[in-house]
PAKOLKE-69252 format. One record per residue (C-alpha): residue number from 1; residue in one letter; chain; x, y, z. Coordinates in nm, 3 decimals, decimal comma. Layout:
# PAKOLKE-69252
+-----+----+----+---------+---------+---------+
|   i | aa | ch |      c1 |      c2 |      c3 |
+-----+----+----+---------+---------+---------+
| NUM |  A |  A |       X |       Y |       Z |
...
+-----+----+----+---------+---------+---------+
END
This chain:
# PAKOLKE-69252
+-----+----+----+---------+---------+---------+
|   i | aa | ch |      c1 |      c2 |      c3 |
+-----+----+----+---------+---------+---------+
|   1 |  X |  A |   8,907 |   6,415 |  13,793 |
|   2 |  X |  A |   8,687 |   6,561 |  13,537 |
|   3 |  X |  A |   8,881 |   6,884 |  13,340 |
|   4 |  X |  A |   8,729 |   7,255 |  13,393 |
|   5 |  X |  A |   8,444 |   7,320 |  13,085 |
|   6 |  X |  A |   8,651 |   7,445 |  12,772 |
|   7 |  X |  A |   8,589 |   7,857 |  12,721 |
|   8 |  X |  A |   8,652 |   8,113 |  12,479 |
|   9 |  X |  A |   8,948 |   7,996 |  12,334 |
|  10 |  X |  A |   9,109 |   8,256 |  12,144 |
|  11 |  X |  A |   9,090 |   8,128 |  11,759 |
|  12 |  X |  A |   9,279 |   8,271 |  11,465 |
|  13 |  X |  A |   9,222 |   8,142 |  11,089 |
|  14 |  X |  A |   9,548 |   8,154 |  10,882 |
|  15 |  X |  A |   9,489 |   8,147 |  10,531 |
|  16 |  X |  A |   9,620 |   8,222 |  10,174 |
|  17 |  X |  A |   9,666 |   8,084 |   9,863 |
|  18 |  X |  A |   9,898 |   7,787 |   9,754 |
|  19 |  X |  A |  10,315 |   7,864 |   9,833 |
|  20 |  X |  A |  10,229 |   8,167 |  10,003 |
|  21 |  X |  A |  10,373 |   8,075 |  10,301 |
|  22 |  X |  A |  10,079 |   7,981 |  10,559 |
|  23 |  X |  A |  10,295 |   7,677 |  10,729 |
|  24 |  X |  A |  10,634 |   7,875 |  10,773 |
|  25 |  X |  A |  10,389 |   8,184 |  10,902 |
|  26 |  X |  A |  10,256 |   7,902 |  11,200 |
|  27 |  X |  A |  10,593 |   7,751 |  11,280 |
|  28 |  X |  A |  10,663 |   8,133 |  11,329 |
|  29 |  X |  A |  10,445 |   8,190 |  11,505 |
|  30 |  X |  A |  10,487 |   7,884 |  11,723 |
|  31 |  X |  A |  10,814 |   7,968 |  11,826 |
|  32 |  X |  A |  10,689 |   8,265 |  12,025 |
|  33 |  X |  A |  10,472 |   8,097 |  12,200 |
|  34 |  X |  A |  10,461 |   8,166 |  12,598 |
|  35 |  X |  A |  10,612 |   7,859 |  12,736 |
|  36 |  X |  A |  10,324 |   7,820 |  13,004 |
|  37 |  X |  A |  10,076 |   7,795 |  12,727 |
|  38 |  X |  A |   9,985 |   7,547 |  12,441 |
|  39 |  X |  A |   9,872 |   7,587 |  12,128 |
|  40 |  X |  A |   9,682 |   7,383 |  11,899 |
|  41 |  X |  A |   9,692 |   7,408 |  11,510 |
|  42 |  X |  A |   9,433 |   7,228 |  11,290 |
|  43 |  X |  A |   9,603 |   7,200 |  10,939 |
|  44 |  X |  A |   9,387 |   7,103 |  10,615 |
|  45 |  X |  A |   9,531 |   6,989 |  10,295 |
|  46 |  X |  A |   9,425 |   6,985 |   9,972 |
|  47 |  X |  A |   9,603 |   6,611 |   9,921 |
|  48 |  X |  A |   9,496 |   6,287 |  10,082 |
|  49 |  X |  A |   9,836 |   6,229 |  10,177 |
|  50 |  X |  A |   9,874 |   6,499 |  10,481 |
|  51 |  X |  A |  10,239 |   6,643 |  10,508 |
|  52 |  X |  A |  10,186 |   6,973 |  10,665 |
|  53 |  X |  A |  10,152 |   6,852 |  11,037 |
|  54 |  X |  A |  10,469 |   6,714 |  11,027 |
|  55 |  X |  A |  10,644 |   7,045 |  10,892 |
|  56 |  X |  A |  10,398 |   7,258 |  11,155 |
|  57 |  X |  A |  10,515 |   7,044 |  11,436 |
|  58 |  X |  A |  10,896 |   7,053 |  11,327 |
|  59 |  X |  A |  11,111 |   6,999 |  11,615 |
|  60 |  X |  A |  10,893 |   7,046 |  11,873 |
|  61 |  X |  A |  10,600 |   6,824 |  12,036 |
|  62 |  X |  A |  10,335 |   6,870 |  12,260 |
|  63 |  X |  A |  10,582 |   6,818 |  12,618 |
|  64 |  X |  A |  10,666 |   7,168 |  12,385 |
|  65 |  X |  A |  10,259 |   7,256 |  12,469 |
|  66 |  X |  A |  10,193 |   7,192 |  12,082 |
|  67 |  X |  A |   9,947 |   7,003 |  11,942 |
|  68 |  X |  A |   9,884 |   6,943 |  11,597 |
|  69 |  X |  A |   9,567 |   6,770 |  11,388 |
|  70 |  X |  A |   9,523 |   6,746 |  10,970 |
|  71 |  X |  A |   9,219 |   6,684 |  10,812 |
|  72 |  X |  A |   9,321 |   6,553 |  10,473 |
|  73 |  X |  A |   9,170 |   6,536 |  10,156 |
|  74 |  X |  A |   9,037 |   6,921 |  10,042 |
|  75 |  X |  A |   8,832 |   7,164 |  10,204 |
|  76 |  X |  A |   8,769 |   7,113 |  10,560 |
|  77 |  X |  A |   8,394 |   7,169 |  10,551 |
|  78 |  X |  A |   8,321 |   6,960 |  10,313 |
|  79 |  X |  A |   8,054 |   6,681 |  10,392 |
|  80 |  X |  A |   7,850 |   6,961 |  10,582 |
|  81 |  X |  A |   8,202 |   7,007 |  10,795 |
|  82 |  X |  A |   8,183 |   6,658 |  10,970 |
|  83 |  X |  A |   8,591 |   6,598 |  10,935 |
|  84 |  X |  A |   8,636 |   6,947 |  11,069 |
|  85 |  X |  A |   8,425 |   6,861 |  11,373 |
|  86 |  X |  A |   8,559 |   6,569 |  11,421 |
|  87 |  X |  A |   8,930 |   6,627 |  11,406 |
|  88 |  X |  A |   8,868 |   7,009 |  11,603 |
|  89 |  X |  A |   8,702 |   6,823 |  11,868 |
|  90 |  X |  A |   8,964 |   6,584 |  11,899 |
|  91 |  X |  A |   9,246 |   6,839 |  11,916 |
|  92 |  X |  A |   9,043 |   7,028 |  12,197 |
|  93 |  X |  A |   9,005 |   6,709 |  12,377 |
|  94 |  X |  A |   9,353 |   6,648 |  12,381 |
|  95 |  X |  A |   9,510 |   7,001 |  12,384 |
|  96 |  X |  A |   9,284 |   7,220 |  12,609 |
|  97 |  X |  A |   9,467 |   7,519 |  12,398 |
|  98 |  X |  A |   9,506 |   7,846 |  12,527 |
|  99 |  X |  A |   9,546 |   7,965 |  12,163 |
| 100 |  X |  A |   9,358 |   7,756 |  11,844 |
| 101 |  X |  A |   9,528 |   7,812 |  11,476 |
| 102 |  X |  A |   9,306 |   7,701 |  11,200 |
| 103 |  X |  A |   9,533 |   7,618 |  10,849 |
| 104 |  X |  A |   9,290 |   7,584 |  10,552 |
| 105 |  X |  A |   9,391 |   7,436 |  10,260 |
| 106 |  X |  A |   9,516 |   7,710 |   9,972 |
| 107 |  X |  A |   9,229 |   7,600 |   9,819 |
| 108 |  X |  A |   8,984 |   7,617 |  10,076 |
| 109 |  X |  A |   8,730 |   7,811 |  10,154 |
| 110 |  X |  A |   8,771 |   8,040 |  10,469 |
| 111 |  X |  A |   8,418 |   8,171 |  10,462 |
| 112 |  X |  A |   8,289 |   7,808 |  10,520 |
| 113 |  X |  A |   8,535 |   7,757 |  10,795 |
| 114 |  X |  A |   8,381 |   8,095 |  10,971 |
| 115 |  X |  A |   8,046 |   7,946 |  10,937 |
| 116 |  X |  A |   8,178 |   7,651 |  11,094 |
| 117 |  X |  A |   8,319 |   7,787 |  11,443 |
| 118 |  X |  A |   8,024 |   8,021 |  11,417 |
| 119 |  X |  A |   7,770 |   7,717 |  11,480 |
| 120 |  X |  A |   7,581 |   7,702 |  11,829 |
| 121 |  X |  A |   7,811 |   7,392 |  12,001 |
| 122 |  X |  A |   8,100 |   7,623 |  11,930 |
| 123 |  X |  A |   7,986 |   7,940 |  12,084 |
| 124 |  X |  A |   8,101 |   7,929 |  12,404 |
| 125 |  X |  A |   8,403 |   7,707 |  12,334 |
| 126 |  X |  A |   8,588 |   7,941 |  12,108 |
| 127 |  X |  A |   8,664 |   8,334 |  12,053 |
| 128 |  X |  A |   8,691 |   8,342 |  11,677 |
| 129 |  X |  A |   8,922 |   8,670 |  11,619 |
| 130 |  X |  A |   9,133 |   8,800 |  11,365 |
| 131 |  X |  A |   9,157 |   8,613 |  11,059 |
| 132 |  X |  A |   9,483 |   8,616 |  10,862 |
| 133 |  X |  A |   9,520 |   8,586 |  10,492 |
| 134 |  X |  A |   9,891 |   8,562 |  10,334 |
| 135 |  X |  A |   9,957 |   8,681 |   9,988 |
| 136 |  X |  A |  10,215 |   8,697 |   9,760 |
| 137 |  X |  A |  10,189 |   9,030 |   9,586 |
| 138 |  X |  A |  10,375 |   8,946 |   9,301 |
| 139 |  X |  A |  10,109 |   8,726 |   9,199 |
| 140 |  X |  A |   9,816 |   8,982 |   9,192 |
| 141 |  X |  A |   9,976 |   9,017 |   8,776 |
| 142 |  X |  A |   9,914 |   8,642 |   8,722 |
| 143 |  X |  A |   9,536 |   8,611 |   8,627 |
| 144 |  X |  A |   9,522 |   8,249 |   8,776 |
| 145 |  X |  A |   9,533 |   8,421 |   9,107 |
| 146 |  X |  A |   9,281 |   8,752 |   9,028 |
| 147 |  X |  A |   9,043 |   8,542 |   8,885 |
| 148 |  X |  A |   9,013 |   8,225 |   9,112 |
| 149 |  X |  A |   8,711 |   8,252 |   9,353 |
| 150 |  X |  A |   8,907 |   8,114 |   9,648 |
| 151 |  X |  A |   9,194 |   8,383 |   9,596 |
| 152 |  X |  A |   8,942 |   8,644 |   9,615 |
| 153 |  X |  A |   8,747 |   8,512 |   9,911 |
| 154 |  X |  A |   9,020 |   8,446 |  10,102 |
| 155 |  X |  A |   9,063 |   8,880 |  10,055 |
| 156 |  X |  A |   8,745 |   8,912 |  10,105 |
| 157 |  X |  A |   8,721 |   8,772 |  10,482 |
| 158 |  X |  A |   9,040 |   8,864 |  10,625 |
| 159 |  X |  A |   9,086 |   9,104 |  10,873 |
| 160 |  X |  A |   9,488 |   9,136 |  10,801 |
| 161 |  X |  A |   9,650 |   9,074 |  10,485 |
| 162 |  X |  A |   9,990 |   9,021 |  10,527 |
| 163 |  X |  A |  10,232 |   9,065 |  10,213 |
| 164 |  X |  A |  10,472 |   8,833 |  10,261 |
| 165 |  X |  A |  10,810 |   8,753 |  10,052 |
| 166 |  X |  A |  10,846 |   9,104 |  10,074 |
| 167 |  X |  A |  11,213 |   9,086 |  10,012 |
| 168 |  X |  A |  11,132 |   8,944 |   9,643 |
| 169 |  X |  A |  10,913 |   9,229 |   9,569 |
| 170 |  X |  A |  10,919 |   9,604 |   9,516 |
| 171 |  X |  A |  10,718 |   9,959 |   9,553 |
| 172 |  X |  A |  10,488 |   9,858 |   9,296 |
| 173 |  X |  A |  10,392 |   9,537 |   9,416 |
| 174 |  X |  A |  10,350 |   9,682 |   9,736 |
| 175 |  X |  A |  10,131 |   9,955 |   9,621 |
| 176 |  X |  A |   9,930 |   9,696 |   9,403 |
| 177 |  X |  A |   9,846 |   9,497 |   9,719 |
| 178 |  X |  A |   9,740 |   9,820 |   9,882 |
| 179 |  X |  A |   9,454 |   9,869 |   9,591 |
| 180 |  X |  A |   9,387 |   9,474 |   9,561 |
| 181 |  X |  A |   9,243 |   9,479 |   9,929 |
| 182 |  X |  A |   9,060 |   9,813 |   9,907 |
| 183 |  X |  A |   8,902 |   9,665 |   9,596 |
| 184 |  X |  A |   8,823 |   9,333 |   9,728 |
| 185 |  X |  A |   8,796 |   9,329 |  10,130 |
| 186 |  X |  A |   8,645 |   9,479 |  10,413 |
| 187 |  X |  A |   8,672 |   9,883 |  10,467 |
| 188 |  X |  A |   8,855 |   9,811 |  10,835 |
| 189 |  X |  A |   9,131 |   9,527 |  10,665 |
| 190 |  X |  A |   9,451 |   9,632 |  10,698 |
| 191 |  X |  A |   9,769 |   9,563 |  10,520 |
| 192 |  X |  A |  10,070 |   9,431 |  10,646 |
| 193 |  X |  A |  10,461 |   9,333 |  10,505 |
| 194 |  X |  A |  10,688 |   9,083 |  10,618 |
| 195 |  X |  A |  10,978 |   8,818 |  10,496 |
| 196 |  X |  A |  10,951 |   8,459 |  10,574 |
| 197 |  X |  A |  10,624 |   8,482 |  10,691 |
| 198 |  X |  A |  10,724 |   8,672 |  11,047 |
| 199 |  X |  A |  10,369 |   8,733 |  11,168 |
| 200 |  X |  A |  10,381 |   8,953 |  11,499 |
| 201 |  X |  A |  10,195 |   8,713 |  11,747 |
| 202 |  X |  A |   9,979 |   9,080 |  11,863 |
| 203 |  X |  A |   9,844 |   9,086 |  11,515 |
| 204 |  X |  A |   9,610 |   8,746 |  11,651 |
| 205 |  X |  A |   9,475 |   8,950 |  11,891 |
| 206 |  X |  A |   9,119 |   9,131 |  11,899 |
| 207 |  X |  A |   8,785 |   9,000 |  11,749 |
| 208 |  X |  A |   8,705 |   8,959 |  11,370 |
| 209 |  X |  A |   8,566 |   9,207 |  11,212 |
| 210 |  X |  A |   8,187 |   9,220 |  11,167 |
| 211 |  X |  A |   8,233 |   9,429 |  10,844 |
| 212 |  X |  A |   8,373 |   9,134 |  10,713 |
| 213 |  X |  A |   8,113 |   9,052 |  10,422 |
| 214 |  X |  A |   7,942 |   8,667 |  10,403 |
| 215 |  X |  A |   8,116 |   8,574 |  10,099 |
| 216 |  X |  A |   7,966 |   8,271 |   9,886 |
| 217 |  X |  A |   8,205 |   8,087 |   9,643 |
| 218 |  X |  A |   8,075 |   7,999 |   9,312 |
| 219 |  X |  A |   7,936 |   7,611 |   9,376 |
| 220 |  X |  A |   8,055 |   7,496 |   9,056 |
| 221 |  X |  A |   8,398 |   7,622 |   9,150 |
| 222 |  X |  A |   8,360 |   7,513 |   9,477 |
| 223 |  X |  A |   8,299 |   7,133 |   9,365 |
| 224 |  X |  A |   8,444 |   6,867 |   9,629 |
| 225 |  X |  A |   8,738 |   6,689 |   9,477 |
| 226 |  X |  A |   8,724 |   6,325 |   9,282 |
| 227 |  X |  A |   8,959 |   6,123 |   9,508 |
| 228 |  X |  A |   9,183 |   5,777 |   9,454 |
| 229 |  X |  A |   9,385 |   5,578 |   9,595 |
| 230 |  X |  A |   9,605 |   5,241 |   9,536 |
| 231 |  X |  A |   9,815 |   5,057 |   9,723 |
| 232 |  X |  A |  10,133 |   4,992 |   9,532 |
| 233 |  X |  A |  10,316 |   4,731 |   9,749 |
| 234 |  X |  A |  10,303 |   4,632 |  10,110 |
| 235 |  X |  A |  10,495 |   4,940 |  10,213 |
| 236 |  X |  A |  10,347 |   5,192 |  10,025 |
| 237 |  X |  A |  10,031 |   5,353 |   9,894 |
| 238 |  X |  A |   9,956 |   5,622 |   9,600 |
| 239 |  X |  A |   9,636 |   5,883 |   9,633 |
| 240 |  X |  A |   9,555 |   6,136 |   9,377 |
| 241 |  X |  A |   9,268 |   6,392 |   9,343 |
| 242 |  X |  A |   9,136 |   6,691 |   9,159 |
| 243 |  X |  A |   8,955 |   7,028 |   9,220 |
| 244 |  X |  A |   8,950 |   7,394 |   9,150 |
| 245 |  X |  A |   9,154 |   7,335 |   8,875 |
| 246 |  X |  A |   9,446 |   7,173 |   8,992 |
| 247 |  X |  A |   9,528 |   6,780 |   9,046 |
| 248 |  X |  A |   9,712 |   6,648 |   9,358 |
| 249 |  X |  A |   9,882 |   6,318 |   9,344 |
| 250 |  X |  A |  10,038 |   6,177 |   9,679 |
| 251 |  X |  A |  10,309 |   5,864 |   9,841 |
| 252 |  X |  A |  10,301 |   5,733 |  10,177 |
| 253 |  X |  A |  10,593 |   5,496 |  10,247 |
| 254 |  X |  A |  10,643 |   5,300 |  10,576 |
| 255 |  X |  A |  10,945 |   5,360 |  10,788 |
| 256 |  X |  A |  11,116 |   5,066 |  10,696 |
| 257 |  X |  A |  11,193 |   5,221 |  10,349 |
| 258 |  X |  A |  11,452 |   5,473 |  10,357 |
| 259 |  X |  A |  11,596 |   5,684 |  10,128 |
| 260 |  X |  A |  11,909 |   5,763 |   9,965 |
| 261 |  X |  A |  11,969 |   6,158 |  10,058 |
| 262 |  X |  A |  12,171 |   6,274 |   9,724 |
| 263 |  X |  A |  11,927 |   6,119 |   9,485 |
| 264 |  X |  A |  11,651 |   6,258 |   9,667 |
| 265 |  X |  A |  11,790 |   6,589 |   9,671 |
| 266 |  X |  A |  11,817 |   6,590 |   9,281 |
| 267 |  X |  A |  11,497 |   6,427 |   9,251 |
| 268 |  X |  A |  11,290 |   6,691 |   9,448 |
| 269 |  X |  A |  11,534 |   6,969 |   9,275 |
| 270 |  X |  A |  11,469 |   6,921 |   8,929 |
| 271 |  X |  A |  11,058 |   6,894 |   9,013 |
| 272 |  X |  A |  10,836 |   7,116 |   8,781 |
| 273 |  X |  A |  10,550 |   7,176 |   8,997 |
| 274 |  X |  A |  10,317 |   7,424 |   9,106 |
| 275 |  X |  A |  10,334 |   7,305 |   9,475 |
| 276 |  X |  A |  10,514 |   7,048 |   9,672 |
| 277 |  X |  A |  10,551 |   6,943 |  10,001 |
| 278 |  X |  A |  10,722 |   6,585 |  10,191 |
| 279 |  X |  A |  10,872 |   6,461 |  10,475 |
| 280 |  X |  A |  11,144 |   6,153 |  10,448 |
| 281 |  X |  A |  11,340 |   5,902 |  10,662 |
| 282 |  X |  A |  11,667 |   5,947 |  10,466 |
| 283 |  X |  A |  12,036 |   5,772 |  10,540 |
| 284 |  X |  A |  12,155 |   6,072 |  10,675 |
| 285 |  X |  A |  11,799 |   6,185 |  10,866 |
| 286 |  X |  A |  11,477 |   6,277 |  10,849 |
| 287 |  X |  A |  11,395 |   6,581 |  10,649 |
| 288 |  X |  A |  11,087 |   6,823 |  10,562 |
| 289 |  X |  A |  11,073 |   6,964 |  10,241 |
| 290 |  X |  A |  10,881 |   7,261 |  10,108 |
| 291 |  X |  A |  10,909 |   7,373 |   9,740 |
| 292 |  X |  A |  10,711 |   7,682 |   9,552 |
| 293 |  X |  A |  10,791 |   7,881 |   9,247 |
| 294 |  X |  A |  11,065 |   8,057 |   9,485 |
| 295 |  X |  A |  11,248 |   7,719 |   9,494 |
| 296 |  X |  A |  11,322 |   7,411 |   9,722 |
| 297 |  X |  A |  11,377 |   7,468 |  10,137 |
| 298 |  X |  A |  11,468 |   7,208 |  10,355 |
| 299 |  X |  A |  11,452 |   7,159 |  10,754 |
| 300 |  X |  A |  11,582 |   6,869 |  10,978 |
| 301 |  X |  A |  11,285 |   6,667 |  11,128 |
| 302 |  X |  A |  11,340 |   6,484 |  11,478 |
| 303 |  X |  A |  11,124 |   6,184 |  11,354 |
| 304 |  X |  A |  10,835 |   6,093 |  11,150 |
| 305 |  X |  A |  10,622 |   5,779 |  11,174 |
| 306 |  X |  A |  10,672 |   5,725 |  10,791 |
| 307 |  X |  A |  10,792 |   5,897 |  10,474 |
| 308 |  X |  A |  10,495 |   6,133 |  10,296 |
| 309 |  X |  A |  10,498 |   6,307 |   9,927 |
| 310 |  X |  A |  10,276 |   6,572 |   9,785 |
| 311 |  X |  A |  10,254 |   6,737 |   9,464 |
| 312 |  X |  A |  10,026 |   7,005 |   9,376 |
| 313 |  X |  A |  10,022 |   7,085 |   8,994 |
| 314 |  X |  A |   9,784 |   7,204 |   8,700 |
| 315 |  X |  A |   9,911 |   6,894 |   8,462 |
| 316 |  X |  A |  10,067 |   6,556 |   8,686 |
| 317 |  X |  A |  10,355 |   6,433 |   8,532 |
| 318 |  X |  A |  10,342 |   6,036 |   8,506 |
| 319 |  X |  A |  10,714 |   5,958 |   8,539 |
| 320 |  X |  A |  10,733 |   6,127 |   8,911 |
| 321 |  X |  A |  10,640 |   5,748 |   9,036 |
| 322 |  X |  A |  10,930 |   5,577 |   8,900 |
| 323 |  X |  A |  11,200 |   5,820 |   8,944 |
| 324 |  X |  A |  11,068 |   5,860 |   9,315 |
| 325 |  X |  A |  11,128 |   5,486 |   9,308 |
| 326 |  X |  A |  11,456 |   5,517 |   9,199 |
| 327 |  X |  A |  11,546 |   5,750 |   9,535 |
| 328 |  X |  A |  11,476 |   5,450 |   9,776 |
| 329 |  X |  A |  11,773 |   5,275 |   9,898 |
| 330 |  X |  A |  11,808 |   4,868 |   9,756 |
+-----+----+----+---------+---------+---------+
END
């Protein structure tokens, strides 16, 4: 029996710069959902490697009405937005969503995703409303932020900005956020607080703004990434790239290999990075990790189909490899 035409699903954009916050904001947001509806969440990374859908998804599948789909491997539009396409029409395929989340890389660029589910074959098939961005107000003093095009168009096109990490923060932050977005974004955006990324599921609701302005990145900041991969052995494989100023370097290892938990644990511990992110099939379980400059979380997976690593850093450090190698079980 053929399935009734998909319609104006409701679509929200979640966005923000890197260790904001945008995957604990979704899983969040997830666990609100009505439990007569499903969701779908499209999740970009900026990594070949592709760890995020496993820490969206969590504990829950799609008998849960969930359905998650990465595109790997940078911006989502890239390659005049084929992989978006591709992997969006997929997920609709298979989900037939009442709600559609849309998780750009942290170095993405929003404004091309717009322009994306703006395009004729998705007129009818989705309701693009309010788009989120995350931020981290303590970082509005850190000129790496203030300065980076896709920090400041991820401002410029959101309809809420949500402060989040409140708790770490205080008046002055708060009040510097407050001046950042009347600077930078549209006259209607609006500015929000919360702690651990606790979105209120009514702030999706409504259509985007049309004050939002058509922001253009900078094309020589908005380069596509050089990419690599090698295979290191016949379980496991090693991809790096580099863009926007900042090198990714990623490990895929098949479930066969497991690792041991306490060495792990130091390993990922001690990491200096700017962003990291991994899933593992450890002796004592499968775990999802999440670190950022606020330090190291962890959160019990149900199962993974193999073990995936991702580091995010300005400088890579070359003895990650072996002392990664050292974690696996013998």
């Amino acid at each position: 029996m053929a399935h009734p035409q998909l319609n104006t699903i409701p679509t929200n954009i979640i966005t923000g710069f890197l260790g904001v916050g945008k995957t604990t904001a979704i899983r969040h947001l997830l666990s609100q959902k009505p439990d007569d509806e499903r969701w779908a969440v499209l999740v970009n990374e900026f990594g070949e490697i592709g760890v995020d859908g496993a820490l969206v998804q969590g504990t829950r599948t799609e008998e849960d009405g969930i359905y998650v789909r990465e595109v790997p491997g940078g911006c989502m539009c890239c390659t005049a937005g084929l992989p978006m396409q591709i992997a969006l029409n997929q997920l609709l395929t298979r989900a037939r969503p009442h709600r559609l989340l849309i998780e750009p890389t942290g170095l993405g660029h929003p404004a091309e995703v717009l322009q994306s589910l703006s395009a004729e074959h998705y007129r009818n098939v989705l309701s693009v409303q309010k788009t989120i961005t995350l931020v981290d107000a303590r970082k509005l003093t850190d000129p790496r932020y203030t300065s980076h095009d896709t920090f400041n168009q991820q401002i410029a096109v959101a309809d809420l900005v949500v402060g989040n990490k409140q708790d770490l923060y205080g008046d002055e932050d708060r009040a510097r956020l407050a001046a950042y977005v009347a600077s930078n974004g549209s006259p209607e955006t609006r500015v929000e607080y919360v702690t651990h990324g606790a979105i209120a599921p009514q702030w999706l609701e409504g259509p985007a703004s049309p004050a939002t302005p058509a922001y253009r990145p900078d094309p020589v900041v908005a380069g596509q990434a050089s990419k690599n991969g090698l295979l290191l052995n016949s379980g496991s494989t090693r991809t790096s790239s580099e863009t926007e100023g900042y090198q990714s370097i990623g490990w895929r290892f098949d479930a066969g290999q497991v690792f041991d938990y306490g060495k792990l644990l130091a390993f990922l511990t001690g990491l200096e990075a700017e962003r990291m992110k991994a899933a593992f099939i450890t002796d004592q379980g499968v775990f999802g990790y999440n670190l950022t400059r606020d330090g190291l979380t962890e959160i019990e997976l149900d199962d993974v189909a193999e073990s995936r690593f991702e580091i995010i850093a300005t400088t890579l450090d070359t003895r990650w490899e072996a002392q990664l190698q050292a974690c696996l079980r013998t």
